[in-house]
C-alpha positions as CSV (number, residue, x, y, z in Angstrom):
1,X,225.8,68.8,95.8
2,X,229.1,68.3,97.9
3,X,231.7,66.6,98.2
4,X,233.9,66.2,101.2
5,X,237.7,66.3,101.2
6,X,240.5,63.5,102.4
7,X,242.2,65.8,104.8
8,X,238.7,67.0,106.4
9,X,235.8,64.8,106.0
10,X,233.6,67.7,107.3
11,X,234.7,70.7,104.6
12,X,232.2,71.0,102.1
13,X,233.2,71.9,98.9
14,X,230.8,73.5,97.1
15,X,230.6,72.6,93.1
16,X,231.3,75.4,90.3
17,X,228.9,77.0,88.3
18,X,229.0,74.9,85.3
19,X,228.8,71.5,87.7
20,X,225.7,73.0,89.6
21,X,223.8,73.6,86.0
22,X,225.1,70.1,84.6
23,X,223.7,68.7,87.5
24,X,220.4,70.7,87.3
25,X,219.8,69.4,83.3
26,X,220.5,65.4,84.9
27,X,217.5,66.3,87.1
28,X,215.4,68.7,84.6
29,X,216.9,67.9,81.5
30,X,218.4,69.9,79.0
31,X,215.1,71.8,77.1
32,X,213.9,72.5,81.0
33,X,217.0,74.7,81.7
34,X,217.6,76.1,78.1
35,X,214.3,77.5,78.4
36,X,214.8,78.9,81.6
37,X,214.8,79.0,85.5
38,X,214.6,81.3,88.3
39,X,216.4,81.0,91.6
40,X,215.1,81.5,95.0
41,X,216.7,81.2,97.8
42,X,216.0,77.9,100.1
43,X,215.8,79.7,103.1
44,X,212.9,82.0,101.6
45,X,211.0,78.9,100.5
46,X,211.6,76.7,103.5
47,X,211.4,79.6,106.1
48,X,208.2,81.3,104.8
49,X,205.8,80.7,107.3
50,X,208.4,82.5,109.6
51,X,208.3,85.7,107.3
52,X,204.7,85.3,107.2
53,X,204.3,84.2,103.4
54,X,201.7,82.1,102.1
55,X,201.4,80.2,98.8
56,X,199.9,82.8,96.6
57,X,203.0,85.4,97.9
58,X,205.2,82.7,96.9
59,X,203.6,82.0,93.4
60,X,203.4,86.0,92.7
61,X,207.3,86.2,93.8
62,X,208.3,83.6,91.7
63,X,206.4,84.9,88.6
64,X,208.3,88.2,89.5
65,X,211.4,86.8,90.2
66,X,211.6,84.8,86.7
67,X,212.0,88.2,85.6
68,X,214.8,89.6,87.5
69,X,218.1,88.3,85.2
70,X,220.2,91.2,86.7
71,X,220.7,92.8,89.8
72,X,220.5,96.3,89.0
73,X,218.0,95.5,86.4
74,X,214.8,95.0,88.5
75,X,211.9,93.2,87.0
76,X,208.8,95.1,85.9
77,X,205.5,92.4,84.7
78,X,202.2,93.7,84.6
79,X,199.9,92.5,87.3
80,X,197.6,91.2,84.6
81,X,201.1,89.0,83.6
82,X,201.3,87.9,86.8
83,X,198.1,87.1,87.3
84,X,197.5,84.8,83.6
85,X,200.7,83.2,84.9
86,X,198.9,81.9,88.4
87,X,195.5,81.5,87.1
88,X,194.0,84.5,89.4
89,X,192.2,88.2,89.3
90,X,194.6,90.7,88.9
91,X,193.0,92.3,92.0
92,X,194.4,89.9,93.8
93,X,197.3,90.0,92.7
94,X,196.9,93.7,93.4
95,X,196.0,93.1,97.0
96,X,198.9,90.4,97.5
97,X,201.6,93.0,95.8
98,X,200.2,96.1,98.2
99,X,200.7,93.2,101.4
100,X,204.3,92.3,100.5
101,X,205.0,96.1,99.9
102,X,203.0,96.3,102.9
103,X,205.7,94.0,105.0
104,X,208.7,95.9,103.4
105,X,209.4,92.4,101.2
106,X,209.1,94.6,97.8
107,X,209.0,98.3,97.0
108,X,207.3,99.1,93.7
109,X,209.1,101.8,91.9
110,X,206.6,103.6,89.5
111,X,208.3,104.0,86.1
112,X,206.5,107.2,84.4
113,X,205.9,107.7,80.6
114,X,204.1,111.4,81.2
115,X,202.4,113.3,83.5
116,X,199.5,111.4,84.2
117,X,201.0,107.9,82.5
118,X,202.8,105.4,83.9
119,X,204.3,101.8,82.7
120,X,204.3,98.8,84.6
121,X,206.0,99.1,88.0
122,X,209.6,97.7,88.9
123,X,210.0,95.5,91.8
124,X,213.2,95.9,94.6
125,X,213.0,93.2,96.7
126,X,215.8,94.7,99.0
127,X,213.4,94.2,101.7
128,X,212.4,90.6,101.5
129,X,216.7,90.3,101.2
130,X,216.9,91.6,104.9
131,X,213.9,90.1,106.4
132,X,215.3,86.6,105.4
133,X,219.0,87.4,105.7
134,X,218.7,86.3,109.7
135,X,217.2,83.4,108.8
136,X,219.7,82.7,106.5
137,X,222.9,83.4,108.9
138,X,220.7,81.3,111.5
139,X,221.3,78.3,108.9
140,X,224.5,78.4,108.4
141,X,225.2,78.6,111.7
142,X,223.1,75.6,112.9
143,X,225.2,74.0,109.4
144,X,228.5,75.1,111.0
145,X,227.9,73.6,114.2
146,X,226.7,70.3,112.7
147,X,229.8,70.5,110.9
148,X,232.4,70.8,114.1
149,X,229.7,68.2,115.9
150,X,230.7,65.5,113.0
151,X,234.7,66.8,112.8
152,X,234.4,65.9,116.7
153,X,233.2,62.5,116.4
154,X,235.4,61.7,113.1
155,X,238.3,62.6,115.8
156,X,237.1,60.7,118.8
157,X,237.1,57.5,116.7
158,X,239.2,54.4,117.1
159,X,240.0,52.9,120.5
160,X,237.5,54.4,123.0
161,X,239.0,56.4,126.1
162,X,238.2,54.2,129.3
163,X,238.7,54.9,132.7
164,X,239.6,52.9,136.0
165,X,236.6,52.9,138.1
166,X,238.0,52.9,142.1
167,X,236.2,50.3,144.3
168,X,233.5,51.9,146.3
């Protein structure tokens, strides 16, 4: 959602937090968002085949992301959660987990009960962050220059510029 100014038709105004969720319940409605919701970033989504992700990172990453409220509080799901959430083997979810730690997207932190015991792992996802981060400033930069394109052409409107041709 934006809306553009009077004095520049190109400024995008971004809307506040409680605008942005009354706007999500008109599309989800109001039991849809009450119950929850997890972000991820557009530019993960819509750049994934760029940072090499496929559907089934994407469906584990959401199922660990819907459990990441806080930043410094990182999520921790067992991988038999995860996997009754997408309908697969935890083994692969296993495999898929040990790929994206693989690729420096997630680093599981072991969270130890004893000696020889541990609880379900936390997930950083610090490195998934910096991989897409370029791809991110590489949108807003391609957004910026639309931007001056159409403050440009807002400008140039009205009576066009002509020119005397000489006779040849």
């Amino acid at each position: 959602m934006s809306a553009n100014t009077a004095d520049d038709p190109a400024l995008v105004v971004l809307p506040s937090a409680k605008e942005a969720l009354q706007e999500n319940q008109k599309k989800w409605g109001p039991d849809l968002m009450k119950a929850g919701w997890t972000l991820l970033p557009n530019t993960i989504f819509l750049r994934q085949r760029a940072l090499g992700l496929d559907s089934m990172d994407l469906n584990i990453l959401m199922v660990l992301l819907s459990h990441w409220w806080h930043a410094d509080n990182l999520p921790f799901p067992s991988k038999k959660k995860i996997a009754d959430t997408i309908g697969c083997d935890p083994s692969t979810v296993r495999r898929r987990i040990q790929k994206l730690e693989g690729a420096g997207f997630i680093k599981r932190i072991q969270r130890r009960v004893e000696k020889d015991r541990n609880k379900t792992n936390q997930y950083d996802f610090s490195g998934l962050v910096n991989a897409a981060t370029p791809y991110a400033q590489e949108e807003l930069q391609v957004r910026e220059q639309n931007r001056e394109d159409r403050a440009k052409r807002v400008r140039r409107k009205g009576k066009p510029k002509l020119t005397v041709v000489g006779d040849a």
